[in-house]
C-alpha atoms as one frame of an Amber mdcrd trajectory, in Angstrom:
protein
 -33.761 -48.933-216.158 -30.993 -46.960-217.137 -30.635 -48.865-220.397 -34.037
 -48.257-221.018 -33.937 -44.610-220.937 -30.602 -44.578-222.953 -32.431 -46.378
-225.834 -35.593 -44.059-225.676 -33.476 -40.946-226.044 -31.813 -42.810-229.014
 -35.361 -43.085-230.521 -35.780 -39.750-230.025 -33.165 -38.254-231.706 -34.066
 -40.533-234.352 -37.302 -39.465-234.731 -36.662 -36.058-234.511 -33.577 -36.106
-237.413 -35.414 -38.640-239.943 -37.118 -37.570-243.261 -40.758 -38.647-242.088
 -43.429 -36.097-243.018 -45.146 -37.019-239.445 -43.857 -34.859-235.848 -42.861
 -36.749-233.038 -45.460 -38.001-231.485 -46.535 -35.961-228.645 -45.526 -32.591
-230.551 -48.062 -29.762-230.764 -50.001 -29.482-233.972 -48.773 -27.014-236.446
 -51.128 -24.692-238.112 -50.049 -22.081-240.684 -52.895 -19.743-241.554 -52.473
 -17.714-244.752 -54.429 -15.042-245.245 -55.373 -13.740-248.683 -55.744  -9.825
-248.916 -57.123  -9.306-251.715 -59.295  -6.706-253.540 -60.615  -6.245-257.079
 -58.944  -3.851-259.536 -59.500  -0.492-258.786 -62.184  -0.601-256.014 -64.671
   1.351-254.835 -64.458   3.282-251.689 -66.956   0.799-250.294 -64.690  -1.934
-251.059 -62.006  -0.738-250.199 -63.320   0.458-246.469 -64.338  -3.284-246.612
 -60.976  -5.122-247.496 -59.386  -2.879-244.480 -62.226  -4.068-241.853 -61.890
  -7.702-243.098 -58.299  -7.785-242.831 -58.611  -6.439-239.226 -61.085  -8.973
-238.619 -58.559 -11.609-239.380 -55.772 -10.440-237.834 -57.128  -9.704-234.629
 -57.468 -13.167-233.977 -54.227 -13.943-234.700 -51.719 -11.168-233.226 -54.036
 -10.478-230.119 -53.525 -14.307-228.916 -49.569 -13.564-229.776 -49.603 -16.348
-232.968 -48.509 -16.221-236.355 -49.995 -15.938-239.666 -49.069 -14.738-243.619
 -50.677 -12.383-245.118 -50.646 -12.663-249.158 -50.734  -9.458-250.827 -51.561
  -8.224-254.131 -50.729  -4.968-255.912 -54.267  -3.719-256.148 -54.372  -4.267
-252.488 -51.327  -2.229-251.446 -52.597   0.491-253.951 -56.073   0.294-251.941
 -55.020   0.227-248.169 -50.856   1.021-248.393 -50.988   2.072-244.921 -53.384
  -0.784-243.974 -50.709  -3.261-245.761 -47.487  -1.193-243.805 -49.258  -1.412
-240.302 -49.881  -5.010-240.751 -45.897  -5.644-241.814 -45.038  -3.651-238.399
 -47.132  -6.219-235.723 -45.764  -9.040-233.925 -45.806 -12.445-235.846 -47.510
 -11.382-239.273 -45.383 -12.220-242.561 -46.263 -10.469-245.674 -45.536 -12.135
-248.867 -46.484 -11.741-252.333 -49.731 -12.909-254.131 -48.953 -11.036-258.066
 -50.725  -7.710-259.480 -53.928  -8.730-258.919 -56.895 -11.522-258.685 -56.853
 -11.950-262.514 -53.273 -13.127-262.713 -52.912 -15.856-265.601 -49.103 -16.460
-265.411 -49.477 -19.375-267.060 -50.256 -17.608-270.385 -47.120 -14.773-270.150
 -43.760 -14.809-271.831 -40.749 -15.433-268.878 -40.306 -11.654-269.325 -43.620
 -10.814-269.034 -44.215 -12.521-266.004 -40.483 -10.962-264.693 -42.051  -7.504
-265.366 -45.259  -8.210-263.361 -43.470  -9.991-260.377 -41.221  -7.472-259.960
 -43.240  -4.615-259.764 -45.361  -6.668-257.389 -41.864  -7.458-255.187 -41.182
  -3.714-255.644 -44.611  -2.606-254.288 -45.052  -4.940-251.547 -41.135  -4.105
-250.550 -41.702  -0.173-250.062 -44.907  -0.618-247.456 -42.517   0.238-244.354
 -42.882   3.178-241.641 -40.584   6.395-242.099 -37.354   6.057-240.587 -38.160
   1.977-239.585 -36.910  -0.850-241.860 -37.848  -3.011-244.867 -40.179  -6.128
-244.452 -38.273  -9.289-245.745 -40.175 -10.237-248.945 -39.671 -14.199-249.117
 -42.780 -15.917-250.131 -45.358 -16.336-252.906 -48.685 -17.879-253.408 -49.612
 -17.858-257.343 -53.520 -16.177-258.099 -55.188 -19.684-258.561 -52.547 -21.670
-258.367 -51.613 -20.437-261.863 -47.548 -20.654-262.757 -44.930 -22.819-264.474
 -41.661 -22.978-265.014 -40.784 -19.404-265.759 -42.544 -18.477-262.351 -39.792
 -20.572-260.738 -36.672 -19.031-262.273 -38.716 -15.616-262.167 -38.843 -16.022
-258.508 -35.921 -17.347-257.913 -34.385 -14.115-259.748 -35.915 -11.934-256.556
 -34.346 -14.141-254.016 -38.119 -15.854-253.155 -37.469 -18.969-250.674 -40.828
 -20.568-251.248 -43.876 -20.590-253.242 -47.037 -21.650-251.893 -48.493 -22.884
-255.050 -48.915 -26.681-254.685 -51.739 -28.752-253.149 -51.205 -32.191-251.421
 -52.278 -34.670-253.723 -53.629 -32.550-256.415 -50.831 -30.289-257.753 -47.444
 -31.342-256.641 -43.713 -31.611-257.886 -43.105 -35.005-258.889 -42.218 -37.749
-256.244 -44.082 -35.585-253.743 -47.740 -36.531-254.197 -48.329 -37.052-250.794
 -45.716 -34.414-249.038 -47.591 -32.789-246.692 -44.578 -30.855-245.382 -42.778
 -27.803-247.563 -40.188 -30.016-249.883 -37.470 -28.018-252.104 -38.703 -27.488
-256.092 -35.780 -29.303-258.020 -33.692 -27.279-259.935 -34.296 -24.608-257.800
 -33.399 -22.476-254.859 -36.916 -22.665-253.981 -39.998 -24.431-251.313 -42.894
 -25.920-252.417 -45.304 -24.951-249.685 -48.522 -27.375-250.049 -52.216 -26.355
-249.182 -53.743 -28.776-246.902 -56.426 -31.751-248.522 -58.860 -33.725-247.713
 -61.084 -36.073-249.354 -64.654 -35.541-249.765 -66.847 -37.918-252.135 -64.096
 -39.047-253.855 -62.452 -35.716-254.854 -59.474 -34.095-252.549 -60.640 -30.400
-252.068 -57.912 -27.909-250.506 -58.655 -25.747-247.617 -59.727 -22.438-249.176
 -62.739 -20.896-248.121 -63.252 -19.508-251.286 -63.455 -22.844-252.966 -65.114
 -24.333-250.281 -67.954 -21.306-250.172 -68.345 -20.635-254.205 -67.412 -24.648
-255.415 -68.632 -26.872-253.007 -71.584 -24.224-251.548 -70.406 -25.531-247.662
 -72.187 -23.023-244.731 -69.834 -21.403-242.510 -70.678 -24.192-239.746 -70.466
 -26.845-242.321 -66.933 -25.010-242.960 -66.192 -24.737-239.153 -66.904 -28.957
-238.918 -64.412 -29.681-241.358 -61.668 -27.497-240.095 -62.086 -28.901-237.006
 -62.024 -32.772-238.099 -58.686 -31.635-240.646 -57.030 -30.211-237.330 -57.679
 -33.504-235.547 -56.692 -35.619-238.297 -53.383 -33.417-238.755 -52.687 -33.274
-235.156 -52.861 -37.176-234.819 -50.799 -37.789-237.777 -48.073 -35.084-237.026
 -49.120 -33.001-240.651 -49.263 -29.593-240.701 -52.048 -27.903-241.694 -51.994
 -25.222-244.136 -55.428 -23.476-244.684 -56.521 -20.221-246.773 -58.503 -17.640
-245.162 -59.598 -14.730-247.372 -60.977 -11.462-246.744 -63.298 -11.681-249.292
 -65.121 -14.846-247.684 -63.980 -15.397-243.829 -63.718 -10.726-243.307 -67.294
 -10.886-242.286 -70.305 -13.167-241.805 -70.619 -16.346-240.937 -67.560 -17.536
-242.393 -66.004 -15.196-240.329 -67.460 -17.000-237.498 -66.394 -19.842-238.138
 -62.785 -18.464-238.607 -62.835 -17.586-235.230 -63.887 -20.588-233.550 -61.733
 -22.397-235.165 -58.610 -20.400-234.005 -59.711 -20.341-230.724 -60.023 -24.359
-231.165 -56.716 -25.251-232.601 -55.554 -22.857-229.969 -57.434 -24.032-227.042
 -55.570 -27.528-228.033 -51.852 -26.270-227.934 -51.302 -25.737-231.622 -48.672
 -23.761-233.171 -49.580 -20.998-235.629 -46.623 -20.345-237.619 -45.939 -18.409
-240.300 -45.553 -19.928-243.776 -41.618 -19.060-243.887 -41.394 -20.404-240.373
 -42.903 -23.720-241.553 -40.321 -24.012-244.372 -37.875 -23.770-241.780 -39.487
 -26.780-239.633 -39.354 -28.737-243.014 -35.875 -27.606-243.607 -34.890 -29.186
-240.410 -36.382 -32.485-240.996 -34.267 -32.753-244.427 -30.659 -33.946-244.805
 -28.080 -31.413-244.727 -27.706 -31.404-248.733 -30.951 -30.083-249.341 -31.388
 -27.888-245.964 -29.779 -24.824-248.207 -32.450 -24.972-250.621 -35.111 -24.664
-248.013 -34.342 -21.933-245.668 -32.815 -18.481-245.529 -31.291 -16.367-243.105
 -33.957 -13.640-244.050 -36.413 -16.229-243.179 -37.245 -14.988-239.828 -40.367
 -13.286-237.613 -39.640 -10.912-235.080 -40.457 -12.124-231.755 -42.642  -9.640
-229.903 -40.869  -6.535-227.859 -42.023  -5.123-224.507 -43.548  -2.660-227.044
 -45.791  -4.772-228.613 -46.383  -7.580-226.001 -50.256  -5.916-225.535 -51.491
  -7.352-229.281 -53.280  -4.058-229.020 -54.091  -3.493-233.129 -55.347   0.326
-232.214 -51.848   1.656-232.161 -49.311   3.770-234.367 -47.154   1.807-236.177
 -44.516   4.506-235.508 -44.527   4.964-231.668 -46.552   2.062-230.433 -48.903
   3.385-228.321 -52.545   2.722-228.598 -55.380   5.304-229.532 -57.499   3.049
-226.831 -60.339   2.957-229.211 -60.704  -0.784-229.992 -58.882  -3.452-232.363
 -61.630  -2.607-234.945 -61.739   1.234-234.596 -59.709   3.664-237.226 -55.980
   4.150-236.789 -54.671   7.388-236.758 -51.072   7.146-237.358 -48.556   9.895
-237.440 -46.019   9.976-240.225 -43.059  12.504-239.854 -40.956  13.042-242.998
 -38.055  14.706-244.339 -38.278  13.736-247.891 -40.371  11.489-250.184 -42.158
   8.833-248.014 -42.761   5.589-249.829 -46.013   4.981-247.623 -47.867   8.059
-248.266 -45.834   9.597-251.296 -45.582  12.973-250.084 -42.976  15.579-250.682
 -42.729  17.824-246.933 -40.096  18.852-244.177 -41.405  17.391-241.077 -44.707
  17.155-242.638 -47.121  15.682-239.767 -50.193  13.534-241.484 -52.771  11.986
-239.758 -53.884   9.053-241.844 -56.242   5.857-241.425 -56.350   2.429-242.684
């Protein structure tokens, strides 16, 4: 009997330290949802009071259950709702990462320098969305605007100290040798992740798990929607994959996409899953990898703050500043209080202990 148990822990450690794309089996499903804030170039105030709800709508399911989630930002969407953007970098278990100037992004067609200028500024944007007096989010991830980028987006990225890029689909685009990675792998000749969106086959053709594509390409209902994340999670969760799906607030902010959006959450959580964050994904991967390539697949700034005793309510009516709630709702208008002593890179106002009350 002894024996016995003395070989099964040998197979465990095994299992646990080989380069298999599959978990143990018996591990909890993994599910990263990314969320994709995005707005058109210089909205309306309409659409703009729209992208905030939306993005509320999609959070709240996330932080108030005490997950994890990414949100992909552009730079018309921090010019939009900067305080929206800053309040969402300050909650428990949300990662903010970079998604380029705006939804017409073409890298594809820029010089290297071009697409250095446009990256940077969005780094630089996304970078200064932090409360007075608190700290800097850790900008570390990317997700291309239509999976649009080549070479020069590497070493571009790379340049800004990016650890991964979510611009890869299993199956359909992929660095080669990794056709069928479902896990984060590292981009050769890089200090970069390839983070791939989930597949799955339909009629012959893989489609990726964006409700945007799904909605406007292959015209799927929000139930029909619902029914396939649901059999993706089961297949994943068998098979040990991750699953890596797009949410946007667009397309899953409101309606019944939005429905569906929430019943699946409450599904994958219902059945244990994690919900990670994309950068704490890469670091799952990174673990799974020898020790040569580990450095080329995580970072120390790779990290989400656990919650506090301060935040440990998911409460999304409160001031980023102080924490407390306005006990209005997780949907109702924020007023937060920003106290400054010189130039605030949230509101971009010149005052001595100027007191603004503001709302996303």
């Amino acid at each position: 009997m002894k024996k016995n148990v003395i070989v099964c822990l040998i197979i465990g450690v095994f299992l646990l330290a080989s380069l298999g794309s599959a978990l143990p089996e018996g591990s909890p499903a993994v599910v990263n949802v990314m969320i994709d804030a995005n707005v058109q170039h210089a909205p309306t105030p309409e659409q703009s009071e729209m992208l905030g709800s939306s993005l509320l709508n999609l959070s709240n399911e996330i932080v108030s259950r005490g997950l994890n989630t990414t949100i992909y930002v552009t730079n018309d969407t921090v010019s939009a709702r900067r305080l929206a953007i800053t309040y969402q970098g300050t909650l428990p278990g949300v990662e903010l990462a970079l998604h380029g100037m705006g939804a017409d992004d073409k890298l594809s067609t820029m010089s290297e320098a071009e697409q250095g200028k446009l990256l940077n500024k969005s780094y630089e944007m996304l970078y200064s969305c932090y409360v007075c007096g608190g700290q800097h989010i850790a900008v570390t991830g990317f997700m291309p605007q239509a999976f649009d980028q080549n070479e020069d987006t590497f070493k571009n990225l790379q340049n800004l100290g990016i650890v991964y890029d979510a611009g890869f689909q299993v199956g359909n685009i992929y660095r080669p040798g990794h056709e069928s990675d479902t896990w984060p792998y590292p981009i050769d000749g890089y200090n970069l992740t390839a983070v791939p969106i989930s597949t799955f086959p339909i009629n012959g053709e893989r489609v990726y798990f964006s409700d945007r594509y799904i909605r406007d390409e292959k015209k799927l209902s929000g139930s029909q929607w619902y029914d396939l994340l649901v059999k993706k999670f089961d297949e994943s969760a068998k098979g040990g994959d991750p699953m890596v799906v797009i949410f946007s607030t667009a397309v899953s902010g409101s309606g019944d996409y939005l429905d569906a959006y929430k019943k699946f959450v409450e599904y994958a959580n219902a059945k244990g899953a994690r919900f990670v964050a994309t950068s704490q994904l890469v670091e799952m991967a990174a673990a799974k990898q020898p020790d040569g390539q580990k450095n080329a697949m995580a970072s120390e700034k790779n990290t989400i703050q656990p919650m506090n005793a301060s935040q440990e309510t998911g409460v999304l009516g409160g001031c980023p500043t102080c924490s407390e709630s306005n006990g209005k709702g997780a949907n109702s208008i924020i007023n937060v209080t920003v106290i400054k002593k010189q130039k605030c890179l949230t509101c971009g106002q010149n005052s001595s202990n100027l007191t603004n009350a503001v709302s996303i």
